[in-house]
C-alpha positions, -999 to 999 in steps of 0.1 A, spaced: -123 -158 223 -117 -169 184 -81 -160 170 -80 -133 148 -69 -140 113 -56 -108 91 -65 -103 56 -55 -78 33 -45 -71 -6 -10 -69 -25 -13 -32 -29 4 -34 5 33 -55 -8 43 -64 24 80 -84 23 72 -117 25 90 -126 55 66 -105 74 36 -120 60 47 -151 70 57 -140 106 27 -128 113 5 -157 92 -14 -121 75 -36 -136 44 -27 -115 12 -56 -118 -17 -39 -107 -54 -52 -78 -74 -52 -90 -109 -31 -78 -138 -47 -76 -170 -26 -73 -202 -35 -81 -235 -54 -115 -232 -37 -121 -204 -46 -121 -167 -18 -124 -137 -22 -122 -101 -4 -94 -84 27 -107 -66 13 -140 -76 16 -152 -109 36 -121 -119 68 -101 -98 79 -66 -99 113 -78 -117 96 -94 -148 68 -69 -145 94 -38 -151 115 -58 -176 84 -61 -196 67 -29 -196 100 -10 -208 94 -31 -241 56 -33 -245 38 -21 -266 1 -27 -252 -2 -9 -215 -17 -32 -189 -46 -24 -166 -60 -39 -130 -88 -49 -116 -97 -50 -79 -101 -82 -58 -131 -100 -70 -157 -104 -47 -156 -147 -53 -119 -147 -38 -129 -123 -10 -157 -147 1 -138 -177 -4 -107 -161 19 -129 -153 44 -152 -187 49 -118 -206 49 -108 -188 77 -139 -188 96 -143 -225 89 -109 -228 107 -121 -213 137 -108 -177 134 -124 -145 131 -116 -122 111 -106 -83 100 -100 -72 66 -78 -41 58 -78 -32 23 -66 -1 -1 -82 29 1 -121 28 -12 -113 60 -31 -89 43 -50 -100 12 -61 -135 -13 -53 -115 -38 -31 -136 -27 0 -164 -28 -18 -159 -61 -29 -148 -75 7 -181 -58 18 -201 -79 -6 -176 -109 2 -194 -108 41 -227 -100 26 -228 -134 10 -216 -154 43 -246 -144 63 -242 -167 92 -205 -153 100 -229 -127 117 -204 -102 136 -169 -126 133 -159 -110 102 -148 -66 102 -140 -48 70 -117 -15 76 -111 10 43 -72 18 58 -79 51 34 -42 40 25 -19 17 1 16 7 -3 35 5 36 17 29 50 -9 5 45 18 -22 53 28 -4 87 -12 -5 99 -11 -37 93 17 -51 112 0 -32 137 -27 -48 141 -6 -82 133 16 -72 164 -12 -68 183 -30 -102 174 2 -122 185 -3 -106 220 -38 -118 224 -64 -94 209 -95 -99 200 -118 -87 169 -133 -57 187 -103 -46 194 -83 -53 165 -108 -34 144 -104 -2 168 -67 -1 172 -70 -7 130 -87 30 125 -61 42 154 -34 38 132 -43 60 104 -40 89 118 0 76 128 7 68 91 15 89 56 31 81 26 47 109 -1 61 99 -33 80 107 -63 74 102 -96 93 100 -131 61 113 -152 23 113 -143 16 96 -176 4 66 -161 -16 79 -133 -30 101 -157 -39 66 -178 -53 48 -145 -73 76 -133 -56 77 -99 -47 110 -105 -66 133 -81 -47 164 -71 -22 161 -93 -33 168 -122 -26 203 -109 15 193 -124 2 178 -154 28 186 -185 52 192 -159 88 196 -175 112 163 -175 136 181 -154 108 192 -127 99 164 -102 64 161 -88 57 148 -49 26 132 -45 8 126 -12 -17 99 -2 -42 121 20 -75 110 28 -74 80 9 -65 102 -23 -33 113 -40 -31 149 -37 0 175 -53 25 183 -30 47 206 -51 67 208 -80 111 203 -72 138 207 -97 159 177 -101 155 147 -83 181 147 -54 158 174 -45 130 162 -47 143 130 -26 154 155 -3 125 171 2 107 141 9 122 137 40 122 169 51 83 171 46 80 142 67 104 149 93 75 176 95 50 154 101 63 129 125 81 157 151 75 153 183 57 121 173 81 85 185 88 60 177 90 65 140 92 38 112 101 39 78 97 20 47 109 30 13 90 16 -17 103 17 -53 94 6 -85 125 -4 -104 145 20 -94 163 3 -64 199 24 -60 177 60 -53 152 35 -28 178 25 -6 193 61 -1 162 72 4 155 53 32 191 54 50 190 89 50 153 91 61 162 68 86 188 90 97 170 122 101 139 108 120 160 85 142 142 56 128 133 24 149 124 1 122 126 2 86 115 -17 58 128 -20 23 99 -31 -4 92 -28 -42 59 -15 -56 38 -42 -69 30 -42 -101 -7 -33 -100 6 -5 -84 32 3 -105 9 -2 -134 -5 34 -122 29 49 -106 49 40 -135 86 29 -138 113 49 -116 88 60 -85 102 61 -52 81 62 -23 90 68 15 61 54 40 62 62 77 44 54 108 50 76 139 37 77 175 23 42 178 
């Protein structure tokens, strides 16, 4: 039985000491401002991405994985002797499935050695189905297998998030739900929710202690009775509010892992400066 080898995109923006652990192959999203063109995570970092956007003037924009690099990724690896599963963003948020579906479709003698999942997810709870899976390669599974326990996880992860302004998911068209708290007051925070692949409206908090607060309560919610519980908090410059987050979400679900990433900047191009996210996986 061939190794698997695990390939995903930097929407996931896994910390890189875990990528490497677990060998998982990360293909870039691309940045696209002005004239010119940056590979998520790649040829451009969440740092230098923040410092810039606070003085642009010109907004960038993204583009999914092209379908070239998918196929390229994937024949590399097959040539190597592995098989191999793809998790990517959620299909109803960007084409990156669509173009690792087209990838495969243009290696047609990989025959059944390459599996494409839509994780209907971004960001770590993405990032927690795939160390998963990653966990579960290292012991000795196969494809088949990989791939199942791969649509398992979804229904063990969430993610909620809050925001400083909807401004630029209005601009990327990620909105979804929320436009419901479009011309929300400055004072009022917004939580957002990644259900079924979408971001959805939560509900409206004033101030944003509160609304951090709330966060955790909501998914204290979702993960009783559910163990063990992990946590990642995600944030996109805003790193003081991210790391209280996740200590105290840590605290009140009795965490067993956490993780501590930024958002990268494709997806912070549609987030916006200031967003904090809080990620967990329970019951797997």
């Amino acid at each position: 039985m061939a190794k698997v080898a695990l390939v995903s995109d930097s929407t996931a923006y896994l910390p890189g000491d875990l990528v490497k652990k677990y060998s998982i192959t990360i293909t870039p999203q691309s940045l696209i401002w002005g004239e010119e063109h940056f590979q998520d995570g790649i040829d451009i970092l969440p740092d230098e991405f923040y410092k810039r956007l606070a003085s642009s003037k010109d907004m960038p924009t993204t583009a999914q994985v092209s379908v070239v690099t998918m196929k390229n990724t994937f024949e590399n690896l097959l040539e190597a002797g592995y098989d191999v599963l793809g998790m990517f963003i959620s299909s109803k948020l960007s084409g990156t499935v669509q173009s690792a579906l087209q990838g495969k479709d243009m290696l047609s003698k990989a025959g059944d050695r390459i599996a494409i999942v839509d994780t209907l997810s971004t960001s770590m709870a993405m990032g927690f189905q795939l160390l998963t899976v990653a966990r579960a390669i290292a012991a000795g599974a196969g494809l088949a297998e990989c791939q199942q326990l791969a649509i398992e996880t979804q229904k063990h992860t969430g993610v909620y998030f809050v925001v400083e302004t909807l401004e630029f998911l209005r601009r990327g068209g990620r909105i979804g739900g929320g436009a419901a708290f479009l011309g929300t007051t400055l004072n009022i925070k917004p939580i957002l929710q990644l259900r079924e692949g979408r971001i959805e409206a939560v509900e409206k908090v004033r101030t944003k202690r509160k609304a951090y607060e709330r966060v955790i309560a909501l998914i204290q919610q979702d993960v009783s009775g559910r163990t063990p519980v992990r946590l990642a908090v995600l944030h996109a410059n805003a790193e003081a509010d991210a790391r209280a987050i996740l200590e105290a979400g840590a605290a009140a679900t009795q965490a067993v892992e956490t993780v501590f990433t930024s958002v990268s900047p494709v997806v912070g191009t549609h987030s916006g400066p200031g967003t904090v996210g809080l990620a967990y996986m329970a019951g797997m």
